[in-house]
C-alpha positions in Angstrom: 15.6 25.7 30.0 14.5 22.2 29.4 10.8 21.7 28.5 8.5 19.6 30.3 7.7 16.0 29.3 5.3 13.6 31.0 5.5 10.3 29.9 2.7 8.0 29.6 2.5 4.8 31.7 0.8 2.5 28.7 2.4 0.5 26.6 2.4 -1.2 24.0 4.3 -5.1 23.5 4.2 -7.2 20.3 1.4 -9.6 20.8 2.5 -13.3 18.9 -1.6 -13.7 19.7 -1.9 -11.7 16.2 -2.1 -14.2 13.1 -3.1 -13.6 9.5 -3.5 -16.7 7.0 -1.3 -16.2 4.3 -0.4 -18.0 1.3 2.3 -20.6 1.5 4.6 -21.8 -1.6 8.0 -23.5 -2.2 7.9 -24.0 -5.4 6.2 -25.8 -8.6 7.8 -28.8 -7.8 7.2 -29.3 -4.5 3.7 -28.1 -4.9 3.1 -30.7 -7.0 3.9 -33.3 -4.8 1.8 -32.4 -2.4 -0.7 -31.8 -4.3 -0.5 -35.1 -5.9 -0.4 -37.3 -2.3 -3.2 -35.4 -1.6 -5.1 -37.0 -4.8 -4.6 -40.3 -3.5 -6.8 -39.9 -0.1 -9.9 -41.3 -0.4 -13.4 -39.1 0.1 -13.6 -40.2 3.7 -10.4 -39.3 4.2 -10.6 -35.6 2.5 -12.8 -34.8 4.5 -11.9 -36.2 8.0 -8.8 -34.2 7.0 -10.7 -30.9 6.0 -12.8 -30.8 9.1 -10.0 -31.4 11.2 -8.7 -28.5 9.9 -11.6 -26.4 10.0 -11.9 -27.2 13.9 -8.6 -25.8 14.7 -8.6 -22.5 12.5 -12.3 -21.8 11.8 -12.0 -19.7 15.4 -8.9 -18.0 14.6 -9.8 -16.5 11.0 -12.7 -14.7 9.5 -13.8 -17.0 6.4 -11.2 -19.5 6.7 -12.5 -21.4 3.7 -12.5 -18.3 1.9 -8.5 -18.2 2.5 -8.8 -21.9 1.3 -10.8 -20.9 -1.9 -8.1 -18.4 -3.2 -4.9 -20.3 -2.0 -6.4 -23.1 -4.1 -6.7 -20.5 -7.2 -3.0 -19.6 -6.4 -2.0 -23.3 -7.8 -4.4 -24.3 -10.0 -2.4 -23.6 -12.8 0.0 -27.3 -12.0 -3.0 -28.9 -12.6 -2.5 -29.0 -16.4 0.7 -30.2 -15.7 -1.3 -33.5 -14.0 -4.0 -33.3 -16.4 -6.5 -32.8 -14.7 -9.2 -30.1 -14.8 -9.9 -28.1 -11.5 -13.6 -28.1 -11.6 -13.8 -31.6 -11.8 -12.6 -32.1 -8.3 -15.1 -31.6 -5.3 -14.9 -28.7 -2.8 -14.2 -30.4 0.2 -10.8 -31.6 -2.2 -10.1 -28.1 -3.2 -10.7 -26.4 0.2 -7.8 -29.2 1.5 -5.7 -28.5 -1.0 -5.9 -24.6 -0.1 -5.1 -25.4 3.2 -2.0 -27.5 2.4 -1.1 -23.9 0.5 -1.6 -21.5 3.8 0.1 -21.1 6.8 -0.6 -18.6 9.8 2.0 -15.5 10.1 2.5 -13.8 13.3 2.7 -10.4 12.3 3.9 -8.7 15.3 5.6 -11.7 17.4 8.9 -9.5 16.9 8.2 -5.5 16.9 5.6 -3.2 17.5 7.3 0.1 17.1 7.5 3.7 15.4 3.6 4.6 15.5 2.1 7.9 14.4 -1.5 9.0 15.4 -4.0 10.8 13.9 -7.6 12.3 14.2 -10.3 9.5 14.0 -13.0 10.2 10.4 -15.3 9.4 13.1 -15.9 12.4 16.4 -19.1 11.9 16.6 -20.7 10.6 20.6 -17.8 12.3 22.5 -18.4 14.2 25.7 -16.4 17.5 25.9 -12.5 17.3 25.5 -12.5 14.0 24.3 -11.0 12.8 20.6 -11.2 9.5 19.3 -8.0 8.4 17.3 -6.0 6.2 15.0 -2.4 5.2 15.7 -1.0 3.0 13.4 1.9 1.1 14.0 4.6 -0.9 12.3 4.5 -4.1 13.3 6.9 -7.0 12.6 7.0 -10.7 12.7 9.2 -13.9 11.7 11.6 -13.0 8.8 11.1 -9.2 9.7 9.0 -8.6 7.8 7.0 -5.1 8.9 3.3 -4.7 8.5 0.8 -1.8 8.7 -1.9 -2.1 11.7 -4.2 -0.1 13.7 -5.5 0.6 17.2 -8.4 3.1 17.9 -9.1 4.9 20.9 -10.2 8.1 22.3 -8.1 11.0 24.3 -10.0 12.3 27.2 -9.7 16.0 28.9 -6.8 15.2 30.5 -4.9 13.8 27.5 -5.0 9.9 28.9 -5.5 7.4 26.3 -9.1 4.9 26.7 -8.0 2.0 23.5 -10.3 -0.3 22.7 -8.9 -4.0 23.2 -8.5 -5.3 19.5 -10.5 -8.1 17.9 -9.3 -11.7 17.8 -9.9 -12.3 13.7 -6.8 -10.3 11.9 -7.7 -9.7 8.5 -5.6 -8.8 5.2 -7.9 -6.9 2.7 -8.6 -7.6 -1.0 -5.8 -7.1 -3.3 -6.8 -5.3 -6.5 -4.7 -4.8 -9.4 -6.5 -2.5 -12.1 -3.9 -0.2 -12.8 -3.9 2.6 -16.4 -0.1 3.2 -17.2 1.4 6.6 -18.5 4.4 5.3 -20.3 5.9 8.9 -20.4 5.6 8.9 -17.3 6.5 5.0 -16.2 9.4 5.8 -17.7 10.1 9.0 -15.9 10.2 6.9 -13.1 12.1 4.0 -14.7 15.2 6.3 -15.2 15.4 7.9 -11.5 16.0 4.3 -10.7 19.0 4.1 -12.7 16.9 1.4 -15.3 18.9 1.1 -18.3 16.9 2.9 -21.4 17.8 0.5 -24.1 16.6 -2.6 -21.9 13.7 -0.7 -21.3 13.0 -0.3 -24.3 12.8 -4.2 -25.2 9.2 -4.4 -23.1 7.6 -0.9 -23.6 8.0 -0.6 -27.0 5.5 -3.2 -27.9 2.8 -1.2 -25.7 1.1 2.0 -26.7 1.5 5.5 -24.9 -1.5 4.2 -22.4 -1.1 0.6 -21.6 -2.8 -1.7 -18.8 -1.1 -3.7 -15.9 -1.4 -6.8 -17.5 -0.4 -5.9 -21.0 2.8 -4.6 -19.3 2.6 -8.4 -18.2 2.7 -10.0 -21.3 5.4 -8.1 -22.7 7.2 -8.5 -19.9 6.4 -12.5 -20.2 7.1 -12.4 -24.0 10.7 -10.4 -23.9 11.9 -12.9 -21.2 11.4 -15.4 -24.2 14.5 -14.5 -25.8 17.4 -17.0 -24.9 19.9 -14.0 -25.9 18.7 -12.1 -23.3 22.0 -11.6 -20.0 21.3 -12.5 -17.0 21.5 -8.6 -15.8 19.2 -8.0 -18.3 16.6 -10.3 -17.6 17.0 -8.8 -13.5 16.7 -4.7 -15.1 13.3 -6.5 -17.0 11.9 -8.1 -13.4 12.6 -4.4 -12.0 10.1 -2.8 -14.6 7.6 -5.4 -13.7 8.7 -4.6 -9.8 7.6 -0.9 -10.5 4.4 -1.7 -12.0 3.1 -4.3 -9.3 3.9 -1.3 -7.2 0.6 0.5 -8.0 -2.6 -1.1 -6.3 -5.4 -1.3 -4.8 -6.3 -2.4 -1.2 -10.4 -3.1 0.5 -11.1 -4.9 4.1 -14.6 -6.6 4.7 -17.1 -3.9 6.3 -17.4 -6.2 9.4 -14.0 -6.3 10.2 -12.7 -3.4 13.4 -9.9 -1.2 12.7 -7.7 -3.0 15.1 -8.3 -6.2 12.9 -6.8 -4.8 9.7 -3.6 -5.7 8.4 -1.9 -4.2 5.6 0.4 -6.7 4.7 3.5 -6.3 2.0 1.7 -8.0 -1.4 3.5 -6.2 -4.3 6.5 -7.5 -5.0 8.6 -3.7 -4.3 7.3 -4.2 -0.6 7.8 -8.1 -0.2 10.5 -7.5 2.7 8.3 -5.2 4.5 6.1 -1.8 4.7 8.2 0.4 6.9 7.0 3.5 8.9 4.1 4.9 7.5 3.4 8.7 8.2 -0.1 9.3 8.4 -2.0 12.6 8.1 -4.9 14.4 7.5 -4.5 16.2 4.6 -7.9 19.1 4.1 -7.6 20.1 0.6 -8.8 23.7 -0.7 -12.4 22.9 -1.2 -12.6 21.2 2.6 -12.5 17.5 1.0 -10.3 15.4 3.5 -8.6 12.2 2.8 -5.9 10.7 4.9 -2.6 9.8 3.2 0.8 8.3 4.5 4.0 8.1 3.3 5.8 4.7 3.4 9.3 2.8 2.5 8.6 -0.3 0.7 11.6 -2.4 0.9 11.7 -5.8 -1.2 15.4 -7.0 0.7 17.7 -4.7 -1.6 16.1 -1.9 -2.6 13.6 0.9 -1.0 10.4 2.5 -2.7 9.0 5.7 -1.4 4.8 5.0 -1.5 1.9 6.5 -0.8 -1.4 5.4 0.7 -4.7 7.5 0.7 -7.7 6.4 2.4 -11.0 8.3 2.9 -12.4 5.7 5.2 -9.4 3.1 6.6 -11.3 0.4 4.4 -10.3 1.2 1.1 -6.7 2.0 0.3 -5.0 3.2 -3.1 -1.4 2.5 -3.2 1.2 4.5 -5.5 5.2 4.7 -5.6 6.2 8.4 -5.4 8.1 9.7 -8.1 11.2 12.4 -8.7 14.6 13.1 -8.2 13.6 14.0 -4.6 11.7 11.2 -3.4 14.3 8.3 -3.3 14.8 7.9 0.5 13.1 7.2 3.1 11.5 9.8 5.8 8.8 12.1 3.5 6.3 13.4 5.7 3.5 15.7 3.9 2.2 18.8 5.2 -1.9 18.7 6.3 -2.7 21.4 3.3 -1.3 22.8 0.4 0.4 26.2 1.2 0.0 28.8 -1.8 -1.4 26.0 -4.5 1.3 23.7 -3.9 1.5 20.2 -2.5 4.6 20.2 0.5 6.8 17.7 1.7 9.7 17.6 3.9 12.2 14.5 3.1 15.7 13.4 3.7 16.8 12.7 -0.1 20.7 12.4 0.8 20.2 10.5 4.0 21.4 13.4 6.1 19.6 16.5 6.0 16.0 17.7 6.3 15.1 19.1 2.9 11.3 20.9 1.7 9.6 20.2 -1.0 6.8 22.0 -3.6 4.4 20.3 -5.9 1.5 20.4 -8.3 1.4 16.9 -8.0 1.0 14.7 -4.3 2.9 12.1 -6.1 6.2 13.7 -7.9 8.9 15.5 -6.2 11.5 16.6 -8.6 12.7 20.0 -6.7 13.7 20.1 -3.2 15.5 23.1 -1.1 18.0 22.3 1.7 15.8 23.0 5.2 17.7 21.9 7.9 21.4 20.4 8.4 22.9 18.4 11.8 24.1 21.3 14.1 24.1 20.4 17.4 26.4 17.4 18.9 23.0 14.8 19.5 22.3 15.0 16.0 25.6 15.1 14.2 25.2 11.8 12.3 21.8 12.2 10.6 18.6 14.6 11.0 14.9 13.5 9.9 11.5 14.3 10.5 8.9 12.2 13.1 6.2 12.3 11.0 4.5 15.7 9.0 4.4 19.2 10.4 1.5 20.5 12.4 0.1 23.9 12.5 -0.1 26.7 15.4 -0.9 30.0 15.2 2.8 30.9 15.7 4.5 28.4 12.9 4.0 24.8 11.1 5.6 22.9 14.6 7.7 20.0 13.0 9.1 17.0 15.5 12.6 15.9 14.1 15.0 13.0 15.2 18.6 13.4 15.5 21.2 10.8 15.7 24.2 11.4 17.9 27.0 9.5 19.3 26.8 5.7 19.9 24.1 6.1 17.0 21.6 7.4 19.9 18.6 8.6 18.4 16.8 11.4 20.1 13.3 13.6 19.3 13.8 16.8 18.6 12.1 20.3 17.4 11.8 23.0 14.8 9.4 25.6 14.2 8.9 26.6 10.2 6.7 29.9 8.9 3.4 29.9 8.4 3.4 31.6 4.8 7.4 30.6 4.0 7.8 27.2 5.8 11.2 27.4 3.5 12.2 29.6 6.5 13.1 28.1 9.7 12.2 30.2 12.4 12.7 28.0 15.5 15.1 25.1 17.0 15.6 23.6 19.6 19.6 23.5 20.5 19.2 20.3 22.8 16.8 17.3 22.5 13.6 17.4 23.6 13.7 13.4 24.4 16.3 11.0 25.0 15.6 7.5 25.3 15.4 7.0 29.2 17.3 3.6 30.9 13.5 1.5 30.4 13.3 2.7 26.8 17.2 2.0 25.4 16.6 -1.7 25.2 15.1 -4.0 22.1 16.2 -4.8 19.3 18.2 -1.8 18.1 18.9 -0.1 21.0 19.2 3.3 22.2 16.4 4.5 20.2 13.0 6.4 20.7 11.6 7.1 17.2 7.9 8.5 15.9 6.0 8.3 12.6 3.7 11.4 13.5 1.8 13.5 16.6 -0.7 15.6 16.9 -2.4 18.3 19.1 -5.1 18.4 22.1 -6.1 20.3 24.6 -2.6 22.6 24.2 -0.6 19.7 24.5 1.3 17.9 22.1 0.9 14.1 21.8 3.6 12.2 20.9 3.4 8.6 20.2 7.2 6.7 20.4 8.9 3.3 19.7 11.0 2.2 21.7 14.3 0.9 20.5 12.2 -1.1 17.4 10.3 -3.0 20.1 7.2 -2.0 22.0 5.7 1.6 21.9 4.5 4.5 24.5 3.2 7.8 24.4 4.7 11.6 26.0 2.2 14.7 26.2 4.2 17.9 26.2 2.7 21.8 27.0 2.3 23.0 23.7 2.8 26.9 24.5 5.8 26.0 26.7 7.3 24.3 23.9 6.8 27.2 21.3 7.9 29.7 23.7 11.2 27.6 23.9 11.8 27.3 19.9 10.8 31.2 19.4 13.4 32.0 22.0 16.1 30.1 19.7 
């Protein structure tokens, strides 16, 4: 018996309309060059030039000069290369140089894909049946480079989606960098990385058991001093520095919309792209909620497992997750702690589902095997599409399995309440294969989600579609537990 699966007709298309201003660099030298022909305009000319500028992307971007301002601070430092100091020169000459320094990124012109959807902080105004939502999405642009962003909305009584059309100004938030190191810790995390101790060594012996991000940087700055120094050990000490820039913080401007917000790759672990985020709404013992989501930062050879948390989707803290356990991609956290500890379910070796216990959100050093491929549509690989949810008959968790011609279909277990170690439920076939409209983008074949949740008895299942455009599929909740508990 198969269970029933209606499909939603929206969907959503990468949108190249979606900019961001972003900083733009090549280089010292080249910088200087340009910064230099700039220095021989004339006043008229600076600002002819700077108002030209401000006509043609004043209406695309919130606070363009502000943009201008801190791309300006970005290079300020050549400037006692030319001898000159910055606060002699005017702002209409520092706002131009700023904008010689930015460029505007289309951050979904390529993908918008693998979404996950969560409860809304925010229920209040809604007629009966209704929830308003979040789904986030991961959205990528030129150089693939994946981005977090948002779209709110509200589910009716009939489980059809009303989303409100997004703004015009994209924003990236404030980057904040205030970060207290544990070295115990720091290098805890140093070694599951496979950092070399006795390199390590070199940089944190000169700081003491609690040291700050940019004392880190100076002895980072003051070891690469040494000529000696090999060329792989000088890469081992710009991987320390990698995991440090890896902790921040992130804030948008109160009068920016949801759908406005970009989270946008700024540490240096993450500079190839933030890749599908797991959101959830985690309710701790004393009733306090805060929203986290798991993430793979990828900086073009290496992946970080991080962590967001967010009480109000305008002020992010950003962490790498540490432990034997936590180095791959697909962690999805459970939406409570389940006898005092923190769970997770993960996919450590890249094949199998494993589950894993906690005093800490943040470390994962012991994990249990879960769930292995056993059916022929999931041979290759098993995951999980985004954190478990909880009925009265089991914590309901939506997998993926990938099967022949690396097909990658949705799929179903059911876990116990009290012992989620236990699997208790499975489906033996898929409970979606990508259809002939949804097998074609970019990697093809594949239908893939980040996280679900339930209304009105059904299940509500947000998809990508082959890493392209997204959709949606609502599925009878009771039909579907009646199916696992029968397997």
């Amino acid at each position: 018996m198969s269970v029933s699966v209606k499909r939603k007709h929206i969907v959503f298309y990468p949108n190249p309309k979606r900019t961001i201003a972003r900083f733009y660099y090549t280089g010292d030298d080249n910088a200087l060059q340009i910064i230099n022909k700039i220095l021989q305009l004339s006043l008229e000319q600076v600002s002819i030039e700077l108002h030209q500028v401000l006509r043609d992307f004043s209406t695309r971007h919130r606070q363009i000069t502000k943009v201008f301002e801190t791309n300006f601070k970005n290079v300020q430092h050549l400037f006692k290369e030319l001898k000159l100091e910055p606060k002699s020169l005017s702002k209409e000459l520092k706002l131009l140089i700023g904008s010689y320094f930015t460029h505007e990124y289309s951050v979904e012109a390529a993908a918008y894909f693998n979404p996950s959807i969560i409860e809304h902080p925010d229920q209040y105004g809604l007629e009966q049946g209704q929830k308003r939502i979040i789904v986030s999405f991961r959205a990528t642009g030129e150089g693939h480079i994946s981005s977090i962003v948002f779209r709110q909305g509200i589910i009716d009584q009939n489980n059809d989606f009303h989303f409100t059309e997004p703004g015009q100004l994209d924003e990236i938030p404030e980057y904040i960098k205030r970060t207290v190191y544990n070295k115990q810790s720091f290098i805890k995390k140093l070694d599951e990385m496979n950092i070399h101790k006795n390199i390590v060594n070199l940089v944190l012996d000169k700081l003491n058991d609690k040291f700050l991000y940019g004392e880190l940087q100076a002895s980072v700055t003051e070891t690469l001093k040494d000529i000696a120094l090999t060329p792989t050990k000088r890469k081992v000490i710009e991987e320390i520095f990698w995991l440090a820039d890896s902790h921040y913080e992130i804030t948008f401007s109160l009068d920016t919309s949801l759908s406005e917000r970009v989270i946008f790759p700024v540490s240096k672990s993450e500079s190839n792209g933030i890749e599908d985020a797991r959101f959830v709404k985690f309710t701790d013992d004393d009733g306090k909620v805060t929203y986290y989501a798991t993430y793979t930062a990828y900086n073009g050879y290496a992946i970080l497992p991080k962590l967001f948390s967010t009480r109000d989707f305008y002020n992010f803290n950003i962490c790498p997750m540490g432990g034997k356990y936590s180095q791959n991609k697909d962690m999805a956290l459970f939406p409570r702690k389940i006898k005092g500890k923190y769970v997770m379910v993960g996919r450590y070796d890249g094949v199998n589902n494993y589950i894993m216990f906690s005093d800490k959100i943040n470390l994962w050093k012991n994990a249990k095997l879960l769930q292995q491929p056993t059916f022929p549509w999931e041979f290759i690989q098993i995951g999980n599409s985004g954190s478990p949810i909880e009925t009265k008959e089991g914590w309901l968790l939506i997998t993926h399995g990938v099967g022949p011609m690396r097909r990658y279909s949705l799929g179903a277990i059911l876990l116990d309440l009290e012992n989620p170690e236990k699997v208790i439920g499975h489906l033996k076939y898929p409970l979606m294969i990508p259809n002939e409209k949804e097998r074609e983008g970019y990697v093809p074949n594949v239908i893939y989600s980040c996280g679900s949740i339930i209304h009105n008895n059904e299940i509500i299942i947000p998809y990508g579609m082959s890493d392209y455009a997204s959709s949606f599929a609502t599925i009878p909740l009771n039909e579907l537990l009646g199916e696992l508990k029968n397997n």
